[in-house]
C-alpha positions in Angstrom: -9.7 -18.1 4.7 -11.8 -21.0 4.1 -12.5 -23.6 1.3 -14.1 -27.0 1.0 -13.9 -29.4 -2.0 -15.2 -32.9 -2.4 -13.3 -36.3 -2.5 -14.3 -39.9 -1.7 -12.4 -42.3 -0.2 -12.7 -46.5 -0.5 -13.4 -49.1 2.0 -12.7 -52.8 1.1 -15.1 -52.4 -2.5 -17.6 -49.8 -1.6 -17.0 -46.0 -1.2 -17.5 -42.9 0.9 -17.9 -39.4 0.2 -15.2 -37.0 1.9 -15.2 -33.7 2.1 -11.7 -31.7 2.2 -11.8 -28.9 4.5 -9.2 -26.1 4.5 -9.1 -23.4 7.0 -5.7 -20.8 6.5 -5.2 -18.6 9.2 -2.5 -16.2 9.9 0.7 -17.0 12.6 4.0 -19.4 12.5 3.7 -21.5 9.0 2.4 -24.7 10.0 0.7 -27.4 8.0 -1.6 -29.5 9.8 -3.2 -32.5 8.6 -6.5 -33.5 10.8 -9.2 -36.8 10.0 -7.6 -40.2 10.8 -5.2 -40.1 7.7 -2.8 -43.1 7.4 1.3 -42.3 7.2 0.3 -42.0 3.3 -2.2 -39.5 3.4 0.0 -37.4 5.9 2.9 -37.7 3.4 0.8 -35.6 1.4 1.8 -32.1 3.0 5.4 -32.3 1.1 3.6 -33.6 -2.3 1.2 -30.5 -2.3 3.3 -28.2 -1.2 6.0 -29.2 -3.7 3.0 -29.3 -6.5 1.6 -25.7 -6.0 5.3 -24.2 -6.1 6.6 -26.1 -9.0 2.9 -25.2 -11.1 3.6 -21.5 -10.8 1.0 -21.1 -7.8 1.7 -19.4 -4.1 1.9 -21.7 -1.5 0.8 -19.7 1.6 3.0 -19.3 4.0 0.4 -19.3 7.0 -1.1 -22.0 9.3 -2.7 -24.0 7.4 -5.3 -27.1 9.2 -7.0 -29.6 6.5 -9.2 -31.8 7.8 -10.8 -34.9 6.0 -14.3 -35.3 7.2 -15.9 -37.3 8.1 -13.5 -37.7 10.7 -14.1 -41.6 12.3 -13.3 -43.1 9.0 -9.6 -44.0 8.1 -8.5 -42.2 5.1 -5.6 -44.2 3.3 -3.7 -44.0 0.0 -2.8 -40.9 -2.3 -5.6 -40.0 -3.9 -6.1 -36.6 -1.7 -3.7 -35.2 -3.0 -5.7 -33.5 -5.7 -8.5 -32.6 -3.7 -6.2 -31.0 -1.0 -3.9 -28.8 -3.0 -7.4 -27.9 -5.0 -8.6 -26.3 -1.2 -5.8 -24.5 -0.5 -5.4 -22.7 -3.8 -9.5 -22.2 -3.5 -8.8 -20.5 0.1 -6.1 -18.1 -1.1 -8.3 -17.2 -3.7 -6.1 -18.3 -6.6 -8.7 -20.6 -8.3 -12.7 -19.8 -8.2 -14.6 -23.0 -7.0 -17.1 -22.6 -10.1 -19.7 -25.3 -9.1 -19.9 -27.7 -5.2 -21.1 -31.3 -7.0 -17.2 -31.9 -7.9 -15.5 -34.4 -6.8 -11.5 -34.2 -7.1 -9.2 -37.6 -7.4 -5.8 -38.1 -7.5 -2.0 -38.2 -6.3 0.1 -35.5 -7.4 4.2 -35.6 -8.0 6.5 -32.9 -6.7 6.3 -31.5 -10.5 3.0 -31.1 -10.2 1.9 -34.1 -12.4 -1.6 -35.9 -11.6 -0.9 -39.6 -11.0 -3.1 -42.3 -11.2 -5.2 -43.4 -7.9 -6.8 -47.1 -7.4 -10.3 -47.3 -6.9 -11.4 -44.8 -9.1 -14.3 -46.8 -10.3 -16.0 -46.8 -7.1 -15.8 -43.8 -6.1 -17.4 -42.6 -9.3 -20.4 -44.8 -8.8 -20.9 -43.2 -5.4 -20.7 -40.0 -7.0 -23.7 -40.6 -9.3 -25.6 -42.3 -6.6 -24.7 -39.1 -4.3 -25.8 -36.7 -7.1 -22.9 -35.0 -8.3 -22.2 -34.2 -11.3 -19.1 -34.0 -12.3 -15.5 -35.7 -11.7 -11.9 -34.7 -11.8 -9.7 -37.4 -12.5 -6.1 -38.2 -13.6 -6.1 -38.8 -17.3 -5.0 -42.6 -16.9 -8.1 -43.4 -14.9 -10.3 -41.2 -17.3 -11.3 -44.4 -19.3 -12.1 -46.1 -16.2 -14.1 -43.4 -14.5 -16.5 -42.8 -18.0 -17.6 -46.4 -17.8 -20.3 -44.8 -15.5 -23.4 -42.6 -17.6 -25.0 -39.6 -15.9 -21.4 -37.8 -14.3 -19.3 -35.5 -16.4 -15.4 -36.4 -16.4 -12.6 -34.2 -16.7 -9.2 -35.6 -17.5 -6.5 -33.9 -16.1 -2.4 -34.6 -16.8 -1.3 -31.7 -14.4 -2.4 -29.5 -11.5 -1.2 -26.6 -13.8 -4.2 -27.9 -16.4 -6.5 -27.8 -13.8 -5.7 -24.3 -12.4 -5.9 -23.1 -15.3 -9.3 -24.5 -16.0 -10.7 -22.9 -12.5 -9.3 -20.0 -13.8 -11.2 -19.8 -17.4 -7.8 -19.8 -19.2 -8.7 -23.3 -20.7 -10.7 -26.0 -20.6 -10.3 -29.8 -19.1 -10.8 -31.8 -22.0 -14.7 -33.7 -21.4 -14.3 -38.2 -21.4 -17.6 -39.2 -23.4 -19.6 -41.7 -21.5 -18.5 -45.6 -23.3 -20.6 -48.7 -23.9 -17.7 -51.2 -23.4 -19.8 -53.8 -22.4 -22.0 -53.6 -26.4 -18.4 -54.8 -27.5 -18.9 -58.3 -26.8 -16.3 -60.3 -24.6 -12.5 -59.6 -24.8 -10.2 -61.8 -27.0 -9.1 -65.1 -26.1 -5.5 -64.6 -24.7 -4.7 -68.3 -23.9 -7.3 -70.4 -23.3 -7.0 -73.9 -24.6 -9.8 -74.8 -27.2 -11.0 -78.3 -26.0 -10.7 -79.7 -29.8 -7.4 -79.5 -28.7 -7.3 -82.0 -25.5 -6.8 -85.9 -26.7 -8.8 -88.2 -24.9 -10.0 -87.6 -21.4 -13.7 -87.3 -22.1 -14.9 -88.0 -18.7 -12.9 -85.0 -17.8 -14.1 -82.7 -20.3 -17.9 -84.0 -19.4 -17.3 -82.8 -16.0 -16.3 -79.7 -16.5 -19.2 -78.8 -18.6 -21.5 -80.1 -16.0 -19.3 -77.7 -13.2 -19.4 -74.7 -15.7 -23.1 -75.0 -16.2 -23.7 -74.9 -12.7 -20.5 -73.1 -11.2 -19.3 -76.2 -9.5 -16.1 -76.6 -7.9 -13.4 -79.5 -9.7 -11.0 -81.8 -7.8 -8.7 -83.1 -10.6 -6.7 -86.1 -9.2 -4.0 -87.9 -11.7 -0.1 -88.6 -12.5 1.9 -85.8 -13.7 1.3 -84.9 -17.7 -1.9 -86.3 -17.8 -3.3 -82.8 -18.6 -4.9 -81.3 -16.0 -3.7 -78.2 -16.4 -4.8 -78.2 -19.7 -7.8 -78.5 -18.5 -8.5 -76.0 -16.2 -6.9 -73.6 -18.7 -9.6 -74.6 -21.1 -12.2 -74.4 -18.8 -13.1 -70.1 -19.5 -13.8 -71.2 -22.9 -17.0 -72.6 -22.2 -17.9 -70.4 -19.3 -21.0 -67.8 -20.6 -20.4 -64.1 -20.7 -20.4 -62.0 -18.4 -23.5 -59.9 -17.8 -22.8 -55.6 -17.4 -24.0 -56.5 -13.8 -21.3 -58.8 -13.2 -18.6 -57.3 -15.2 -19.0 -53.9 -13.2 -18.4 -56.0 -10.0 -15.3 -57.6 -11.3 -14.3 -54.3 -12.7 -14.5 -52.9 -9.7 -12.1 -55.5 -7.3 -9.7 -55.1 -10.1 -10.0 -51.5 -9.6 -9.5 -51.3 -6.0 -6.3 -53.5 -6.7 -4.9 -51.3 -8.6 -5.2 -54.1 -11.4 -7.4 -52.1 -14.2 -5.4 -51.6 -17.4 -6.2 -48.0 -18.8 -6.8 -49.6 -22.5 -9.5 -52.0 -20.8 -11.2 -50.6 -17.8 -14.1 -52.4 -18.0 -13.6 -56.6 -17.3 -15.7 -58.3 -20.4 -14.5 -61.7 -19.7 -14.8 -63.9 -16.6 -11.1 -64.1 -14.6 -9.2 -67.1 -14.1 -7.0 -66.6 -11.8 -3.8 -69.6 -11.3 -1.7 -68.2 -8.0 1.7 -70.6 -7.8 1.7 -72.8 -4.6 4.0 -70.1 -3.0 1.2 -67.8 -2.3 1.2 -66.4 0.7 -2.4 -66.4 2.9 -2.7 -62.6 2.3 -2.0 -62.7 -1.3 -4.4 -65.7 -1.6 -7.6 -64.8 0.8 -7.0 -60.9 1.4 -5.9 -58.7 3.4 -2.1 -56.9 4.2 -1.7 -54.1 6.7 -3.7 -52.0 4.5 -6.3 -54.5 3.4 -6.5 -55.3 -0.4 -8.4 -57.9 -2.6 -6.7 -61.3 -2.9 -6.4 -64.0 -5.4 -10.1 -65.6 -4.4 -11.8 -62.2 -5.1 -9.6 -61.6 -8.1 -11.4 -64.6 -9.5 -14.7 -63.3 -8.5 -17.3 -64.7 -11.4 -14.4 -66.8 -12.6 -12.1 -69.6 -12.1 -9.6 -70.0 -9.2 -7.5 -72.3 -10.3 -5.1 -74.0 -7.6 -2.3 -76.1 -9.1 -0.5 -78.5 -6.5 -3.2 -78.1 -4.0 -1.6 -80.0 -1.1 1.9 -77.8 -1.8 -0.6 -74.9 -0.6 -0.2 -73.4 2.8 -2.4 -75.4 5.1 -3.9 -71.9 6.8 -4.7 -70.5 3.8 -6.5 -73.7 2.3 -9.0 -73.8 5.4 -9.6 -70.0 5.2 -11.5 -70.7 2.0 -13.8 -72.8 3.3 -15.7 -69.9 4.8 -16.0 -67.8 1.3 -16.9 -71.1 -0.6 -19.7 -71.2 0.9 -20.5 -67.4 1.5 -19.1 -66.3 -1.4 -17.3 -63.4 0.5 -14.4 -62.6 2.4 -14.7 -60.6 5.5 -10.9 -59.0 6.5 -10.9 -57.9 10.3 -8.5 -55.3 11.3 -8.3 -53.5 14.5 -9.5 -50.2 12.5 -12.5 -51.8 11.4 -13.5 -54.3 8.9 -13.5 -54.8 5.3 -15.6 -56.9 2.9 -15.0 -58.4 -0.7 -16.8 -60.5 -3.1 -15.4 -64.1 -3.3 -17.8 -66.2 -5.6 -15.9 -67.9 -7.6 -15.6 -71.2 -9.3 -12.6 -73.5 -7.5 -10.5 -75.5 -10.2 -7.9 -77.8 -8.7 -5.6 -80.4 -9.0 -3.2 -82.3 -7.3 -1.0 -85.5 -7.6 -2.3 -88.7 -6.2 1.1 -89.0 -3.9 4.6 -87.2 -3.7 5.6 -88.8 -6.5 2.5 -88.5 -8.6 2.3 -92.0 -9.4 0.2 -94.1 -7.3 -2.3 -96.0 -8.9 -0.6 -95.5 -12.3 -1.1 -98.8 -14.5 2.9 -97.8 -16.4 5.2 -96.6 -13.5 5.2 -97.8 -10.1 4.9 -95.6 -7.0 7.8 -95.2 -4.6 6.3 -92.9 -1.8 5.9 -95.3 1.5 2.9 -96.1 3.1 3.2 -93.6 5.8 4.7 -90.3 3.4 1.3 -91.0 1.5 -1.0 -90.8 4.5 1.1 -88.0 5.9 0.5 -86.2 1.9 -3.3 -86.7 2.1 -3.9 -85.3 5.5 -2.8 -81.9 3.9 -6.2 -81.7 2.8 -8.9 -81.5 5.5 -12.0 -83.1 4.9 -13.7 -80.1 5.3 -11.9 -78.6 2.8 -12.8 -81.7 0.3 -16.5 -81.4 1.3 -16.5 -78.2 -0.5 -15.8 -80.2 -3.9 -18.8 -80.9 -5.9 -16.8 -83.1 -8.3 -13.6 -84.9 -8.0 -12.5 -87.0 -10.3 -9.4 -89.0 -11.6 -7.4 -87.7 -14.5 -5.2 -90.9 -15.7 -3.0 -91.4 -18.1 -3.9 -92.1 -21.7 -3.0 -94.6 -24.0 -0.9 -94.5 -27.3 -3.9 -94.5 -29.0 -5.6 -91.9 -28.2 -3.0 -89.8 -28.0 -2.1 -90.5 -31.8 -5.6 -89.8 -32.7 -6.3 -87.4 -35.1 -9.2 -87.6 -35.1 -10.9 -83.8 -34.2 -12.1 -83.5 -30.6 -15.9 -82.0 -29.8 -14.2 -77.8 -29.9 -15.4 -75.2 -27.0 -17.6 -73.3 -28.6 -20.2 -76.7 -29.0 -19.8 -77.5 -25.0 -20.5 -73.4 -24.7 -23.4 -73.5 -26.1 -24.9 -76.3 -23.6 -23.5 -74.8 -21.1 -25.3 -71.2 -21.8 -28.7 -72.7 -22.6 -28.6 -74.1 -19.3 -27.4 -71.1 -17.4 -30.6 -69.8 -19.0 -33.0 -71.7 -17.9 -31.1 -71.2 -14.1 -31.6 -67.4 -14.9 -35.2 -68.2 -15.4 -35.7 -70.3 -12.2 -34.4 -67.9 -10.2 -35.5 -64.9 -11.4 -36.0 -62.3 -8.7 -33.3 -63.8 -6.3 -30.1 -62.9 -5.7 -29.0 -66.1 -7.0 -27.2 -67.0 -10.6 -26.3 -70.5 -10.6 -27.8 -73.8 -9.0 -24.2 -74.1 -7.0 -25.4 -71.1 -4.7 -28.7 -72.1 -3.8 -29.6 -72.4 0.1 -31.4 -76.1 1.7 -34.9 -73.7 0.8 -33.9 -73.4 -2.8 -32.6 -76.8 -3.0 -36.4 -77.9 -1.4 -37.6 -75.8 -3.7 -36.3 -76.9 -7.0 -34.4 -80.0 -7.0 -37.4 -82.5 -7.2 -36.3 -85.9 -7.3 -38.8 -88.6 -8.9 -39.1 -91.9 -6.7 -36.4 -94.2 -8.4 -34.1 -91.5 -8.0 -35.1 -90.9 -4.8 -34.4 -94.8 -4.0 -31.1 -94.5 -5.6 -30.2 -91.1 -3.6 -31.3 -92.7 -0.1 -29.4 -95.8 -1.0 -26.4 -93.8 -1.2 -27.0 -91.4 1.7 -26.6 -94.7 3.5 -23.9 -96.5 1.9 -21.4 -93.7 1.2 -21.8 -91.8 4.7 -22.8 -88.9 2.8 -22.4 -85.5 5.4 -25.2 -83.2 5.4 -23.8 -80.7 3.1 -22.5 -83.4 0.7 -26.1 -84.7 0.4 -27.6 -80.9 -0.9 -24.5 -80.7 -3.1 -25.5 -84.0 -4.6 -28.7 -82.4 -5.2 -27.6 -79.1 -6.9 -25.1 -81.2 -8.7 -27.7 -83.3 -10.1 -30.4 -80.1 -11.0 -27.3 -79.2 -12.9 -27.1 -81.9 -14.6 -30.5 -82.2 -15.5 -30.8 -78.8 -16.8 -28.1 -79.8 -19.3 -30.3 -82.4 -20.2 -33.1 -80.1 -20.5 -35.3 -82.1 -18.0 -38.0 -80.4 -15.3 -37.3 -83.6 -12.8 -34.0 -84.7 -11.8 -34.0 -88.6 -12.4 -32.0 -91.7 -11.9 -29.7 -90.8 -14.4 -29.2 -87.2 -12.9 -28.4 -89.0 -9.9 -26.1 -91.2 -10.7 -24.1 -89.6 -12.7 -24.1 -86.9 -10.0 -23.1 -89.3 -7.1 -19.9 -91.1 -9.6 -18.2 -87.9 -9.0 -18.1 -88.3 -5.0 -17.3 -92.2 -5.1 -13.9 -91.7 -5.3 -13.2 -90.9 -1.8 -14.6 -90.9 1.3 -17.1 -88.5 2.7 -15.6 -86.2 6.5 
């Protein structure tokens, strides 16, 4: 007796159809499970078995082989389950196999109930680009898996719902198809409004100039001088998503297991804020079975790094490679896996252990020798990678007393989207979104300097040491900054303004 059903199976964020083979053959009762499956997948004998009994079904007491094909690529996690225990009752000839484009997904308890799977989102997509029709999913990842038009799903709650569907007794209750994304962005759910931030203008100018070009922020001050606030404002003037975006954040939230079932679709850009405790898997990716981390959580967002320097040092420099990629390759000696990693890097760190060097009110008590030890936890490599860096200081009475109201988010927005547009229009065609991802040929390209900025930008090339890489960033900082302006030609002004944000340290 032989049966074969469909399934899919996920590797780092893309997937790959499996098929679910069941041959059941007479002789000593035997369950064999063939097809590079992880401990996981083999744990699965004892889940189906237990599911088929406890549904009212016969679980055959024969040699039974299942093989997960095709067979050179790993096969991890629970979500054969379904697929599995689907073959064998096909194969006994308890259920009719009605139609061959199905594809099955999900873990099943010992009771027979169809959990929910990660990756579901995924897999789905490769199902309509693989033309099949039609899905079988557990009922908490039916929301998820009807996010994607032109693939029938069927929510099931229990194996017993689903034999009985492949039976004719009943029928699997149909998801429609939703338009998530025509609902507009989520809610805010704690972002700071900047009419709400006293003072610190410089600051706030900053990060409209990083968000309009997806710029990474070095925030450098005292404790309490509110650059936290700041970062935590920043995702109110960041522009929507677009549906292209949001499916790809969808999806690494998927594969993480991270998708709620009352929002399966992402509608607003992440911001991400790991504590300084973060391990290096938990921050870059990775685990022994690999798994997004906290830089492709943030993908199209904001990572946010509070404490920088209390980071581990490891960690730190493996972002230097997706900062400028904008993805994370994860080796293993199975193979390798790859996830998106652009994102925009917020951070912020004291000027010293105690936080207070510089500070006009209270005087600094770190040694000269603890502070130079404190700043070689940051590699210059790593602050290369920092388009602006600036100092957040503490404010006076004054403007802390102010009531005056401050310039809100939606107003800095609405600069910031208009020139996101005309970026969307310059590099229309390309895979590129923002000036802050542009190559040396796009940076040729577009970023046309007119001769007195020129002057100024050779002038500092010399006098600040400026590295290669820090010279182009200068450049796409500055095209950001005119595009905010609304100008063709990035000027003097452009410059300038652009270079202020590197003076205040020294280039590796």
């Amino acid at each position: 007796m032989f049966a074969k059903v469909q399934s899919a199976a996920v590797t780092g964020l893309e997937a790959a159809l499996v098929t679910v083979e069941v041959d059941i053959t007479n002789g000593l009762p035997a369950f064999h499970l063939v097809g590079l499956p992880d401990t996981m997948v083999q744990e699965s004998k004892e889940r189906v078995r237990a599911a088929i009994r406890n549904c009212g079904a016969t679980f055959p007491l024969k040699r039974i082989a299942v093989n997960l094909a095709p067979a050179d690529l790993r096969k991890e996690g629970p979500a054969y389950d379904l697929p599995i225990a689907v073959a064998i009752l096909a194969a006994t000839e308890q259920v009719t196999l009605d139609r061959e484009d199905r594809l099955y997904l999900g873990e099943l308890s010992f009771e027979g109930e169809i959990r929910p799977t990660q990756g579901v989102l995924p897999m789905v997509l490769l199902a309509r680009s693989a033309g099949i029709g039609e899905v079988v999913v557990p009922s908490v990842n039916a929301a998820e898996a009807a996010l994607v038009a032109g693939v029938r799903v069927l929510a099931a709650d229990h194996l017993g719902d689903l034999i009985a569907h492949l039976t004719g007794q009943r029928q699997l209750a149909t998801v429609p198809t939703r338009d998530l994304f025509s609902l507009g962005e989520e809610a805010d759910e704690g972002v700071v409004d900047f009419a709400e931030i006293k003072g610190q203008e410089h600051a706030k100018r900053a990060l409209e100039v990083a968000a309009a070009g997806s710029h990474n922020v070095l925030l450098t001050g005292p404790p309490g001088t509110g650059k936290t606030l700041l970062a935590r404002a920043l995702p109110g003037i960041l522009p929507p998503l677009t549906f292209e975006e949001a499916l790809e954040v969808s999806k690494v939230y998927s594969v993480a297991g991270l998708l709620r079932a009352d929002r399966p679709l992402i509608r607003r850009r992440p911001f991400r804020a790991p504590h300084h405790t973060t391990s290096y898997a938990a921050l870059v990716g990775g685990g022994r079975r690999p798994s997004p981390g906290e830089v492709s959580l943030a993908h199209r967002g904001v990572l946010f790094l509070d404490e920088l320097p209390e980071f581990p040092s490891n960690a730190l420099e493996a972002l230097r490679q997706p900062l400028e990629d904008h993805v994370i390759t994860i080796s293993r000696a199975h193979g390798a896996v790859e996830y998106p990693a652009n994102v925009m890097l917020v951070a912020a760190q004291n000027p010293c252990p105690c936080g207070y060097l510089g500070d006009p009110v209270r005087p600094c008590t770190c040694s000269p020798a603890l502070i130079a030890r404190y700043a070689k936890r940051l590699s210059g490599p790593l602050l290369d990678r920092f388009d602006i860096a600036l100092d957040v200081p503490r404010l006076e009475y004054e403007r802390l007393a102010d009531q005056r109201p401050a310039e809100p988010s939606a107003a800095i927005r609405a600069r910031v989207m208009a020139a996101r547009e005309r970026q969307r229009q310059r590099f229309a065609g390309t895979a590129i979104v923002t000036n802050s991802e542009m190559g040396p040929a796009e940076v040729r390209q577009y970023c046309t300097v007119d001769s007195t900025g020129a002057a100024l930008l050779k002038a500092a090339v010399s006098r600040l040491q400026l590295s290669g890489r820090a010279y182009y960033r200068v450049l796409k900082l500055a095209r950001t900054i005119a595009d905010l302006a609304g100008a063709e030609t990035i000027g003097p002004a452009h410059v300038a303004e652009a270079l202020q944000y590197r003076l205040r340290r020294s280039e590796s």
